[in-house]
C-alpha positions as CSV (number, residue, x, y, z in Angstrom):
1,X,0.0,0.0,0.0
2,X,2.9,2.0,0.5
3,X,4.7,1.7,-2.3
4,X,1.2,2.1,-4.5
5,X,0.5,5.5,-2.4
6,X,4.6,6.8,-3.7
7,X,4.0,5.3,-7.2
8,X,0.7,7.3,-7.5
9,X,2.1,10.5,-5.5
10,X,2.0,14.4,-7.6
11,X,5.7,15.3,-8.1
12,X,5.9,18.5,-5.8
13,X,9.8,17.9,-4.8
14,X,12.6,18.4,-6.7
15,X,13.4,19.4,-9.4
16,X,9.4,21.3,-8.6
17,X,9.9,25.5,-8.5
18,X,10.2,26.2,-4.5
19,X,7.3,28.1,-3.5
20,X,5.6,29.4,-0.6
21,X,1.8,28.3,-0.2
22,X,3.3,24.9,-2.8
23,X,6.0,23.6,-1.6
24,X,5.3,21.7,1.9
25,X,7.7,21.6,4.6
26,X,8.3,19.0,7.4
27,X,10.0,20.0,10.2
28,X,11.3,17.5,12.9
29,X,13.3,18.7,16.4
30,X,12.0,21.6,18.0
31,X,14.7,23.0,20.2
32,X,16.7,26.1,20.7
33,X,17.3,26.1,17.1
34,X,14.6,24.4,15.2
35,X,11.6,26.4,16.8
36,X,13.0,29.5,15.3
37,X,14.0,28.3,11.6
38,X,10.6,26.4,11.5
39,X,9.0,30.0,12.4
40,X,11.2,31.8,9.5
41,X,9.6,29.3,7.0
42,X,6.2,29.2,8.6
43,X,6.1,32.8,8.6
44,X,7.5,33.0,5.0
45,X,4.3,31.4,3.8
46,X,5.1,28.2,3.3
47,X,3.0,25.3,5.0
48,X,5.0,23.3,8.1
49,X,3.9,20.1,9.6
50,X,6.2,19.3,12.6
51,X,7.0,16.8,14.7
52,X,8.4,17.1,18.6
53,X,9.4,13.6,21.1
54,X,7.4,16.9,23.7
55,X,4.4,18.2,21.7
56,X,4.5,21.2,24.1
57,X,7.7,22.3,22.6
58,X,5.7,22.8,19.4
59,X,2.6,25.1,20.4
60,X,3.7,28.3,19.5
61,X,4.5,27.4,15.9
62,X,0.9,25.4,16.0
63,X,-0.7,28.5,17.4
64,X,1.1,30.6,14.3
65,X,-0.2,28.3,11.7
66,X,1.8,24.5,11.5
67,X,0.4,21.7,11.5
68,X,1.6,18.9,14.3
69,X,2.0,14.9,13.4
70,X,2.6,12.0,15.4
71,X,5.8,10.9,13.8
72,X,8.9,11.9,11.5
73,X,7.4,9.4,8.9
74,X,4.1,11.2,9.0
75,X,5.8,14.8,8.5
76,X,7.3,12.7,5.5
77,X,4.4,12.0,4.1
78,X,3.0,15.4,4.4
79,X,6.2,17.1,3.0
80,X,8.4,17.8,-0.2
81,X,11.3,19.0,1.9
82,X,12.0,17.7,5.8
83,X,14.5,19.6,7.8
84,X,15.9,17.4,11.0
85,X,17.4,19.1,13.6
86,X,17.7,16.5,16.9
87,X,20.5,16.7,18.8
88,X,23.4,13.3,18.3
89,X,23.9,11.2,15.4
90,X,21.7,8.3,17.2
91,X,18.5,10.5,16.8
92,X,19.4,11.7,13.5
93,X,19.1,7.4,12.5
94,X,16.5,7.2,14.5
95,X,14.2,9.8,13.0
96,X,15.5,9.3,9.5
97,X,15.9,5.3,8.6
98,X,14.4,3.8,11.3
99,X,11.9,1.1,8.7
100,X,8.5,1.7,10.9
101,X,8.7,5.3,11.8
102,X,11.5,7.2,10.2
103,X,11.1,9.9,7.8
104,X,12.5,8.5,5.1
105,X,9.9,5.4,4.7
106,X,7.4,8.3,4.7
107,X,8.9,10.5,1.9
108,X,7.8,10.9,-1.7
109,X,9.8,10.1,-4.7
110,X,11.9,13.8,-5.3
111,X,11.3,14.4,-2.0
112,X,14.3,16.0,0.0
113,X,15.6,15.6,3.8
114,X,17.9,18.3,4.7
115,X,19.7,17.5,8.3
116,X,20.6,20.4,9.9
117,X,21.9,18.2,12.8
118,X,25.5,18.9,14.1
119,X,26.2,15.3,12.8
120,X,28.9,12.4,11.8
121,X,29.7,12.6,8.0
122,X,29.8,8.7,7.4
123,X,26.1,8.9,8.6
124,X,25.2,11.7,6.0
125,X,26.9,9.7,3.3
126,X,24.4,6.5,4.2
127,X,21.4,8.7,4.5
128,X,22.0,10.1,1.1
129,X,23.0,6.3,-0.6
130,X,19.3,5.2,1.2
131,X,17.8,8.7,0.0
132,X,18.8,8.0,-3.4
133,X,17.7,4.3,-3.4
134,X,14.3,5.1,-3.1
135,X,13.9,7.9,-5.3
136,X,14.6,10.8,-3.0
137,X,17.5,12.8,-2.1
138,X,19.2,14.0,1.1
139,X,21.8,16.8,1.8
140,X,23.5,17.3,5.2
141,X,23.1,20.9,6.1
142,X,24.6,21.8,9.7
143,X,24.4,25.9,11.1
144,X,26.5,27.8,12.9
145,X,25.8,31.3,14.4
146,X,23.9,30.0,17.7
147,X,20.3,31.0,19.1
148,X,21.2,34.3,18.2
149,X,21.4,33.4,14.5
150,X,18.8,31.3,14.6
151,X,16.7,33.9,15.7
152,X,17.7,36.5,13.3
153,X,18.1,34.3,10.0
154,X,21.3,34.7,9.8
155,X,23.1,31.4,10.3
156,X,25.9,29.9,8.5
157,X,24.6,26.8,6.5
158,X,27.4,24.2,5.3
159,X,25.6,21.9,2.7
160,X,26.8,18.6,1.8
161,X,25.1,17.0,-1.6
162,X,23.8,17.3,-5.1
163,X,24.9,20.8,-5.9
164,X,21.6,21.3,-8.1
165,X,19.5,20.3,-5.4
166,X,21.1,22.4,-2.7
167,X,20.8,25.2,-5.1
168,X,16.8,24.3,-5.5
169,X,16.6,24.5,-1.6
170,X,18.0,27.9,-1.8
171,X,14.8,29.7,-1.5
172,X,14.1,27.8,2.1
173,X,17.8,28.5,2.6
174,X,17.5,32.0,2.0
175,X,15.0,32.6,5.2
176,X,17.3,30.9,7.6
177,X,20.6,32.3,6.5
178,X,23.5,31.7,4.1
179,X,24.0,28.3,2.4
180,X,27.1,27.5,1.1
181,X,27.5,24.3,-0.7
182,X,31.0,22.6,0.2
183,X,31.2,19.3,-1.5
184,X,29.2,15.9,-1.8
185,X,27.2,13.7,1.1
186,X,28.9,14.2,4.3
187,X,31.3,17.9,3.5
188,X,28.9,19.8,5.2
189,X,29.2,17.8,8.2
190,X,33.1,17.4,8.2
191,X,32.5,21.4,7.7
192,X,30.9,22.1,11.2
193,X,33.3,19.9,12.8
194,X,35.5,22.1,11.5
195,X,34.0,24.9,12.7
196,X,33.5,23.8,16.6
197,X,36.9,23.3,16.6
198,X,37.4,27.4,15.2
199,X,34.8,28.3,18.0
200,X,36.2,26.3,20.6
201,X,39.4,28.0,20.4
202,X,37.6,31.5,20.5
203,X,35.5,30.4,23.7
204,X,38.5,29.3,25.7
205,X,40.7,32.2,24.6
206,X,37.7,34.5,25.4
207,X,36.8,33.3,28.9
208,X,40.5,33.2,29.7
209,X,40.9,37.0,28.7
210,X,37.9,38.0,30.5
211,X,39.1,35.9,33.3
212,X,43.0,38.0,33.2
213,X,41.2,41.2,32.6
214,X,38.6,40.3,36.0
215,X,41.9,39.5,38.3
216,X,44.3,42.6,36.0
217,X,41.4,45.1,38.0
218,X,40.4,45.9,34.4
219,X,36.7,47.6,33.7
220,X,35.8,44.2,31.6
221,X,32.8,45.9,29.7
222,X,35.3,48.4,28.5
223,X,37.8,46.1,28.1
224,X,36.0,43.7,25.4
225,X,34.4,46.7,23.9
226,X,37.9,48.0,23.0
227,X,39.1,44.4,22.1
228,X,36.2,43.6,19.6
229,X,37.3,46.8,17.9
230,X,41.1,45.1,17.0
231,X,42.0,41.7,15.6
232,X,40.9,39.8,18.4
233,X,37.3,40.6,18.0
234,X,35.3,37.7,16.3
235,X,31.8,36.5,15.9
236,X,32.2,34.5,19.3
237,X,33.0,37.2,21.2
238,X,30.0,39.3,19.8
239,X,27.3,36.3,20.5
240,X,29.1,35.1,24.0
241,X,31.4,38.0,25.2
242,X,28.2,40.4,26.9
243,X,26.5,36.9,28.0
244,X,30.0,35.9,29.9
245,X,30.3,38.9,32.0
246,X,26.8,39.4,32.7
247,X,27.1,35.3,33.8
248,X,23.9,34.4,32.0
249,X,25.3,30.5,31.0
250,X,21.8,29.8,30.2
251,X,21.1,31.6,26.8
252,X,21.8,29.0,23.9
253,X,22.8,25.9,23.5
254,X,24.3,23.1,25.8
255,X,27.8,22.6,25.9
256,X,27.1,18.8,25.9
257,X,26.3,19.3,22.2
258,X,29.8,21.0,21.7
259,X,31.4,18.2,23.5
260,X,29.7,15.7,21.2
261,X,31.4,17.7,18.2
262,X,34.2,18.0,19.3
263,X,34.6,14.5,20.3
264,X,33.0,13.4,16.7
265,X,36.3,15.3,15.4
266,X,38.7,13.3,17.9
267,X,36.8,10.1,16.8
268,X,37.3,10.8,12.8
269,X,40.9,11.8,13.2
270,X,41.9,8.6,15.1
271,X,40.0,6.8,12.7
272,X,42.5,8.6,9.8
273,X,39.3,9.8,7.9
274,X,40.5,13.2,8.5
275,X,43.5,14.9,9.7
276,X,45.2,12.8,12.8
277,X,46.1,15.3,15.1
278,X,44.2,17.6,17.1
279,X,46.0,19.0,19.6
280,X,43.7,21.9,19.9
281,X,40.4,19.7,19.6
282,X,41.6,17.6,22.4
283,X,42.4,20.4,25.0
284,X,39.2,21.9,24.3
285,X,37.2,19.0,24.7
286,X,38.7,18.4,27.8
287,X,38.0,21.7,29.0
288,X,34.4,21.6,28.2
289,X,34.2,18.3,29.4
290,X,34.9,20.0,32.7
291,X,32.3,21.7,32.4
292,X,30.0,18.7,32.3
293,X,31.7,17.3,35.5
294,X,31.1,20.1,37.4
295,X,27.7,19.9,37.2
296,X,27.2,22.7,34.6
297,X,26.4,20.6,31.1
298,X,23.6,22.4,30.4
299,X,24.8,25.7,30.6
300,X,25.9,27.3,26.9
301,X,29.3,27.8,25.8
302,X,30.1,31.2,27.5
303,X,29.9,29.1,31.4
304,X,33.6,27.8,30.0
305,X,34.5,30.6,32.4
306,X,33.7,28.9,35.4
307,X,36.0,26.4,34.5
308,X,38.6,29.1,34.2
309,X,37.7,30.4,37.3
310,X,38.2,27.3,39.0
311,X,41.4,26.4,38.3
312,X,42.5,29.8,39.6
313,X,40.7,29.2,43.0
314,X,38.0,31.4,42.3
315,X,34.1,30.9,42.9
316,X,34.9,27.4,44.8
């Protein structure tokens, strides 16, 4: 019956113009990031069917418009393009392949998932070999740029797949931020590792400079003002700087979902798909990893001051 429903199924994915108030969109993982991109799209025009493991965490967007399903396969079913964003490889599988209630069983033929899931690159390359056996496609699309991008439409999107089909999703793309295609199945993945190991470096060299500035008797607001001004200032320090000396940790994402990167970059590079040393990547892991030990996973990146803080003998 499945199969018959797919056979029989209009053609509304690719290569179909994108079009608000035509082309569907599923949306699957509504946390600090999803809610917001979902609302960009929903409030674009075009129509969203989501699903959430906590319905609650969906309301808002139902109240504005979306529709809300039961499953990933049944957002599949009632999509042309489903965006994943879950938080660790295991519930990427889970919500894409598993055979009863993944996505993918649920998808029409020219249908496309796009994972926007900080993910592992060998599992983007099978989603898109099992995409493109049953007719459909897949391209791993990670972000960077944080709540705060999220919020604003302004992330940085690294897009692994078909070229032609990442450059058909560019309308969708367009409302969420900038898409950059980097290569086949699994780039845009090995991309964002990439990238958490660029941010990481900012974090800890920002919360140790806030930290000398704090114990130097420096005016710290002042200080970072005048530092973002030079070469030192970056896109970390304008998200997490003002959050790190007012000491909200909460705002954003948890550091456990860094430490998961950054250890998916550790993993790769001992398995020589990548490069083999990470010197950098390791120390960083290990010093948001700290983070998670004393209690404070759930805090966002900018807590990595405690830690700091700590092994200075302050705050204990």
């Amino acid at each position: 019956m499945e199969e018959g429903r797919k056979a029989d199924a209009p053609a509304f994915g690719f290569p179909a113009p994108v079009r608000p108030g035509v082309t569907r969109v599923g949306w699957i993982g509504i946390g600090v990031m999803g809610g917001a991109m979902a609302r960009h799209l929903l409030e674009a025009g075009y129509a969203v069917t989501v699903y959430a493991r906590a319905p609650a965490k969906a309301e808002s967007l139902v109240a504005a418009g979306a529709s809300l399903t039961d499953s990933p396969a049944a957002v599949a079913a009632a999509a042309d393009v489903v965006f994943t964003v879950v938080g660790n490889p295991g519930d990427v599988r889970a919500v894409v392949l598993d055979p009863a209630t993944g996505a993918l069983g649920g998808l029409h033929p020219g249908g496309v998932l796009v994972d926007c899931t900080s993910s592992s690159p060998s599992l983007a390359r099978e989603i898109a070999a099992a995409a493109s056996a049953a007719g459909c496609y897949a391209v791993d699309a990670p972000v960077s740029g944080g709540d705060v991008g999220a919020r604003d439409g302004t992330l940085a999107i690294f897009a692994g797949g078909d070229e032609a089909v990442v450059t058909w999703l560019a309308p969708l793309f367009a409302h969420l931020g900038r898409a950059t295609h980097m290569g086949a199945p699994g780039s845009g993945q090995s991309s964002k590792i990439a990238n958490q190991i660029a941010a990481a470096g900012a974090v800890v060299g920002l919360g140790e400079s806030v930290a000398f500035a704090n114990a130097a008797g420096l005016d710290a607001p002042v200080f970072l003002d005048a530092v973002s001004k030079g070469a030192a200032g970056s896109r970390v320090m304008d998200i997490f700087g003002d959050r790190m000396l007012r000491r909200e940790f909460t705002s954003g994402g948890s550091v456990r979902s860094f430490v998961k990167d950054l250890g998916m970059a550790l993993e790769i590079a001992d398995g020589g798909e990548e490069a083999n040393v990470l010197p950098g990547a390791a120390l960083y892991r290990q010093m948001f990893s700290a983070m998670v030990a004393n209690g404070d996973g759930d805090m966002c990146l900018q807590g990595l001051i405690t830690v700091i803080e700590r092994l200075n003998g302050i705050g204990i």
